[in-house]
Phi, psi and omega in degrees: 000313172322304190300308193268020183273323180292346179270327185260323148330286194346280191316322190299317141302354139280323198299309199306329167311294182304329152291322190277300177328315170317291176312310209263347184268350188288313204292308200280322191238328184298308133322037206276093181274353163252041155250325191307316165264004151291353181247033162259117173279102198275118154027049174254115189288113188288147171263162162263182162331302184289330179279342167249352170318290189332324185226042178254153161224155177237152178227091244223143140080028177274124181233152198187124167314154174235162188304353164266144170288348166284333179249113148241156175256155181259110159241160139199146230243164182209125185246140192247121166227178212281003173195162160331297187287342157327299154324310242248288181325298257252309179309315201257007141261004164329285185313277186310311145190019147303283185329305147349293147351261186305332188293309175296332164301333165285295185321289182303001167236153210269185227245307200284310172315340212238339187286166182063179201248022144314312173296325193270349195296278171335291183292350174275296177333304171290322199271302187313332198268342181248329164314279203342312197281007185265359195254142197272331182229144179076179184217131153338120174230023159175148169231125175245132181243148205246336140194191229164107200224144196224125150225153197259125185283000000 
């Protein structure tokens, strides 16, 4: 009896490994709750007009040489963000340090990177992706460029 009680310990710590491992692998895949919530439909709040001036800011007439030195651009941009008071932050760095932003996100690109509306796609993406982490209150929640010109010097 002395000889099998380290043997029945054994066994006994393993079925238990083997139950906890069971449980935990039940739970992690069976249980899949981010297909449950990919197939939920999501939710989009439309605004009205009037409700996105409100939380629209402009940037009209940004001019700025491209990395080739022969081509300048013309933009100007319309930023939507997710509240009034967002707006209201976004406005008074607007000068200070969006604008920075963009001149170096423009400054690194060519004439060929900015055409077509892959390009203009591309450069609305980077500028959200790099503004955002800069706003203390709210979040960006789209960048439109409104309009939009490549000339050749």
């Amino acid at each position: 009896m002395k000889k099998m009680m380290p043997w029945l310990i054994t066994i006994l710590l393993s079925i238990t490994l083997i139950a906890i491992v069971a449980v935990i692998l039940f739970k992690s895949f069976l249980t899949d709750t981010d297909a449950e919530a990919a197939n939920k439909p999501v939710e989009v709040k439309v605004l009205s007009a009037t409700e996105r001036v409100e939380v629209t800011s402009e940037l009209k007439d940004f001019r700025r040489n491209l990395l080739d030195p022969e081509y300048v651009v013309v933009l100007s941009f319309a930023f939507q963000l997710d509240s009034k008071k967002a707006k209201e932050d976004f406005d008074k760095i607007m000068e200070i340090e969006v604008r920075p932003i963009i001149n170096r996100a423009v400054a690194d690109m060519t004439a060929e990177e900015l055409s077509g509306s892959k390009g203009e796609d591309a450069l609305e993406s980077k500028l959200l992706n790099l503004i955002n982490p800069i706003l203390a209150k709210g979040k960006l929640v789209k960048v439109e460029i409104t309009n939009f010109t490549i000339a050749e010097i």
